[in-house]
NUVEXVO-153320 format. One record per residue (C-alpha): x, z, y; residue number from 0; residue in three letters. Coordinates in steps of 0.25 Angstrom, whole numbers, plus 2048, in hexadecimal, padded with zeros to 3 digits. Example, Ala and Ser with C-alpha at 12.3 -4.5 7.8 and 13.67 -1.06 7.14 Angstrom:
<atoms>
ATOM   X   Z   Y   n res
ATOM 831 81F 7EE   0 ala
ATOM 837 81D 7FC   1 ser
</atoms>
This chain:
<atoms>
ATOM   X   Z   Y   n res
ATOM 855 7F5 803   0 unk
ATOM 84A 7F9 7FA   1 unk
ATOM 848 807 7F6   2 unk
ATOM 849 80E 7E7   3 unk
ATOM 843 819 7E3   4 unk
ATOM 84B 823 7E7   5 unk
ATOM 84B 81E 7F4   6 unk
ATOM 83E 81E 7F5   7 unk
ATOM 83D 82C 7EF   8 unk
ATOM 847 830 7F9   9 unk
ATOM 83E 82A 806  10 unk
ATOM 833 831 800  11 unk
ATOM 83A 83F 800  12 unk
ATOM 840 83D 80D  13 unk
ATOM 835 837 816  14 unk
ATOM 828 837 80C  15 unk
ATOM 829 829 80A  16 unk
ATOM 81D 828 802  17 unk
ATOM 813 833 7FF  18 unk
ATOM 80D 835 7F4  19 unk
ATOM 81B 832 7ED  20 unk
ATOM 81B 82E 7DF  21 unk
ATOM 829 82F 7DD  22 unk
ATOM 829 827 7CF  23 unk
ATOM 820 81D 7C8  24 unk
ATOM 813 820 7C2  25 unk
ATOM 80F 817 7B8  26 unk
ATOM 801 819 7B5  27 unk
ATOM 7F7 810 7B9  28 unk
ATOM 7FD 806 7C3  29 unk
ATOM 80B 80D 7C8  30 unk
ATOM 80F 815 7D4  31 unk
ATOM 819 81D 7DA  32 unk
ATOM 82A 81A 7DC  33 unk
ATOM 831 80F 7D5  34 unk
ATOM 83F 809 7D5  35 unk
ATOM 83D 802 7E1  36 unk
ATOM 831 806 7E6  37 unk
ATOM 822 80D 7E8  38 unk
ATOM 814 80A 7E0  39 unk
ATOM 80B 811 7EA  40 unk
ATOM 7FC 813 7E6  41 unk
ATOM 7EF 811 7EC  42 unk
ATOM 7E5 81B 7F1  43 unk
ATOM 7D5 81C 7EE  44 unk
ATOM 7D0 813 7FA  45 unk
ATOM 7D1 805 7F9  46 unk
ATOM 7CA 7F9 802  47 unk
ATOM 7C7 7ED 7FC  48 unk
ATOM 7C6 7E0 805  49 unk
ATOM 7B7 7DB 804  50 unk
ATOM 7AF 7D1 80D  51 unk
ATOM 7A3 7D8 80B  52 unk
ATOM 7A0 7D9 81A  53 unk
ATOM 7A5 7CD 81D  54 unk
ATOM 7B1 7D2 825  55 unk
ATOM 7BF 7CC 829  56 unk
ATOM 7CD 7D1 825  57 unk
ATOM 7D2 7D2 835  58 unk
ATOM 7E1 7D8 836  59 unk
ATOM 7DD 7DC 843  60 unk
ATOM 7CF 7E0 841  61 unk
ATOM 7CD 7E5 833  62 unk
ATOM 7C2 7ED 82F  63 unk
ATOM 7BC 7F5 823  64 unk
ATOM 7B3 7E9 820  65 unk
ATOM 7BC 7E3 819  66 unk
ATOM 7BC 7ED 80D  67 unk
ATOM 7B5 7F4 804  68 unk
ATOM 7BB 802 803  69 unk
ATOM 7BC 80A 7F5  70 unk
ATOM 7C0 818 7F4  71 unk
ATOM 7C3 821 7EA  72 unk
ATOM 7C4 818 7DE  73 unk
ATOM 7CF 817 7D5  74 unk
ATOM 7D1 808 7D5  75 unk
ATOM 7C8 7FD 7DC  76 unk
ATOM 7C8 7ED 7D9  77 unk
ATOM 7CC 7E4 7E2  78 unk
ATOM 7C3 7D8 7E1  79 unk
ATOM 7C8 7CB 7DE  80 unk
ATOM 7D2 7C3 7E8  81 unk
ATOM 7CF 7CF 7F0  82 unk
ATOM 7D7 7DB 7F9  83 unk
ATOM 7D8 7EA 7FB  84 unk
ATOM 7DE 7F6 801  85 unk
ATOM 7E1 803 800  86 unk
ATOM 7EC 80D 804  87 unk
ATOM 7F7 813 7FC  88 unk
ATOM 7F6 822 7F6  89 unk
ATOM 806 824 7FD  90 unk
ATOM 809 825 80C  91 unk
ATOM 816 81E 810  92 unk
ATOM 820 823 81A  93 unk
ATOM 82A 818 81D  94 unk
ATOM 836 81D 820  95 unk
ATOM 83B 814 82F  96 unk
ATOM 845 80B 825  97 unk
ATOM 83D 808 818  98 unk
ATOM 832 7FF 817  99 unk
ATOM 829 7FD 80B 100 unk
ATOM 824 7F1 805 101 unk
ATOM 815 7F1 7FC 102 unk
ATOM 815 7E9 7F0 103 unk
ATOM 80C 7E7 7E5 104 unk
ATOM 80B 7EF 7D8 105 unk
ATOM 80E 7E4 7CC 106 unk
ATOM 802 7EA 7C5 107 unk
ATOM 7F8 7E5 7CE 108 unk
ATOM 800 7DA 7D4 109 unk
ATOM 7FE 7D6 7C3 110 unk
ATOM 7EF 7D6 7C5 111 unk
ATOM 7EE 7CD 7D1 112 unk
ATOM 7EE 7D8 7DD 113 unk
ATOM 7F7 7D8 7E8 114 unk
ATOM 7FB 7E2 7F0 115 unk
ATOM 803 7D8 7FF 116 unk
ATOM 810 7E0 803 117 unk
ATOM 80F 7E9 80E 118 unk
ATOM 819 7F0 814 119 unk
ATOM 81C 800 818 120 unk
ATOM 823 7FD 823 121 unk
ATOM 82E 806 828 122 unk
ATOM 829 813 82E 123 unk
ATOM 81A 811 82B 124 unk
ATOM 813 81C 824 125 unk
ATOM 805 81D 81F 126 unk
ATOM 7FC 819 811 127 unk
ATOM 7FF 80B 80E 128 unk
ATOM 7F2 801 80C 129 unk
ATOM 7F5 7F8 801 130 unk
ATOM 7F0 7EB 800 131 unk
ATOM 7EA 7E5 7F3 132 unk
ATOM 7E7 7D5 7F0 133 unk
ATOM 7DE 7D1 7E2 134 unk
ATOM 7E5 7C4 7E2 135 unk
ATOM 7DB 7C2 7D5 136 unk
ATOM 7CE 7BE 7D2 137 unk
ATOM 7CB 7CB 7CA 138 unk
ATOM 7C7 7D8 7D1 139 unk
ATOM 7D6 7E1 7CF 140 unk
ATOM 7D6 7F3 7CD 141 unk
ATOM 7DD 7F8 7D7 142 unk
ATOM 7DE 808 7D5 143 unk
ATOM 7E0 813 7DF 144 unk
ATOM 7EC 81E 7DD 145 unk
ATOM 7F4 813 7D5 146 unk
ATOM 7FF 80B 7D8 147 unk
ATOM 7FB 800 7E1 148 unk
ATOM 806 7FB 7E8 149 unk
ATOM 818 7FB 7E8 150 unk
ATOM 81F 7FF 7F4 151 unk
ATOM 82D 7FB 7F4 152 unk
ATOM 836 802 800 153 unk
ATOM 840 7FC 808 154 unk
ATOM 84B 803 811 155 unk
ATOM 851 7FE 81E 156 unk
ATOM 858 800 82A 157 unk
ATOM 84F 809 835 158 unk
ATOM 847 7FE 83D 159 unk
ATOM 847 7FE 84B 160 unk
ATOM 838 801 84C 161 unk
ATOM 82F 806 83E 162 unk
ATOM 820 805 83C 163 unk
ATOM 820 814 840 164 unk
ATOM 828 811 84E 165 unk
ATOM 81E 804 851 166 unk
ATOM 810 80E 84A 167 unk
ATOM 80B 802 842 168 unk
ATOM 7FE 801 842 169 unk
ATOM 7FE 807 834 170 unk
ATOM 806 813 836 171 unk
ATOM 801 820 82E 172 unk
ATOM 7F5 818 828 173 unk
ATOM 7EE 81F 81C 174 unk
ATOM 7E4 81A 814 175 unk
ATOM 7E0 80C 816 176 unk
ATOM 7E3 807 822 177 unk
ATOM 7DC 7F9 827 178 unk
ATOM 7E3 7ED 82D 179 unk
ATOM 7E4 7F0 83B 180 unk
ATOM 7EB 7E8 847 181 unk
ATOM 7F3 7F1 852 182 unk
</atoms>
């Protein structure tokens, strides 16, 4: 079953679901905070832009910071044609043991030809997401910090067996950006 807004609004009075909570939508700039049927979370100031300056490999289970350029502190940064970058979400999650979460794409930069690939809170995971963006263009696309970013739509389910918290992912209590990394 997916989750309204009071549901979610519920979970995040109950179990701090997401912190900080915008508990309705803020329509200045590119949009954040609750809607009907989910959460436009927002990016921080830290972003890492893929780059192949160093000549370096994107290895799953040997990834390194020379893949990226890191930028700090700036309100928006362009990611460069065709290109991909990171960066972590200004909210922390706690999933509760029965809801999962599912990222999606804000329409306003999907419109300008940057992706963002789904990812998935999964049940009783905590910790800052890291989003994923992909310029799917051949222009350079703005992507800004402390603005929406990225929608989460949540998800409720029987208590599993075994959560992400039960089996500590690999990923559990991440903050900031955290890197591919292999068990």
């Amino acid at each position: 079953m997916i989750l309204n807004d009071k549901q979610i609004k519920k979970l995040v009075e109950e179990q701090d679901m997401i912190n900080p909570f915008v508990d309705k939508s803020i329509a200045q700039g590119i949009s954040y905070g609750l809607n009907s049927f989910g959460f436009d979370l927002r990016c921080g100031e830290e972003f890492k832009i893929f780059t192949n300056i160093k000549g370096a490999t994107a290895d799953p289970k040997n990834f390194t910071e020379d893949n990226f350029i890191t930028i700090k502190g700036e309100p928006s940064i362009l990611v460069p044609p065709n290109s991909f970058a990171l960066a972590s979400s200004l909210e922390y999650f706690k999933m509760p043991r029965n809801v999962t979460g599912l990222v999606t794409a804000k329409s306003t930069y999907a419109r300008c030809g940057l992706g963002t690939p789904p990812t998935v809170l999964e049940a009783g995971w905590h910790g800052n997401l890291v989003l994923e963006f992909s310029n799917h263009t051949s222009n350079s696309i703005r992507l800004y910090a402390n603005s929406g970013a990225a929608q989460i739509l949540f998800f409720k389910g029987d208590d599993p067996e075994v959560s992400y918290g039960d089996r500590k992912g690999k990923y559990q209590g991440q903050t900031g950006i955290t890197l591919a990394k292999s068990k």
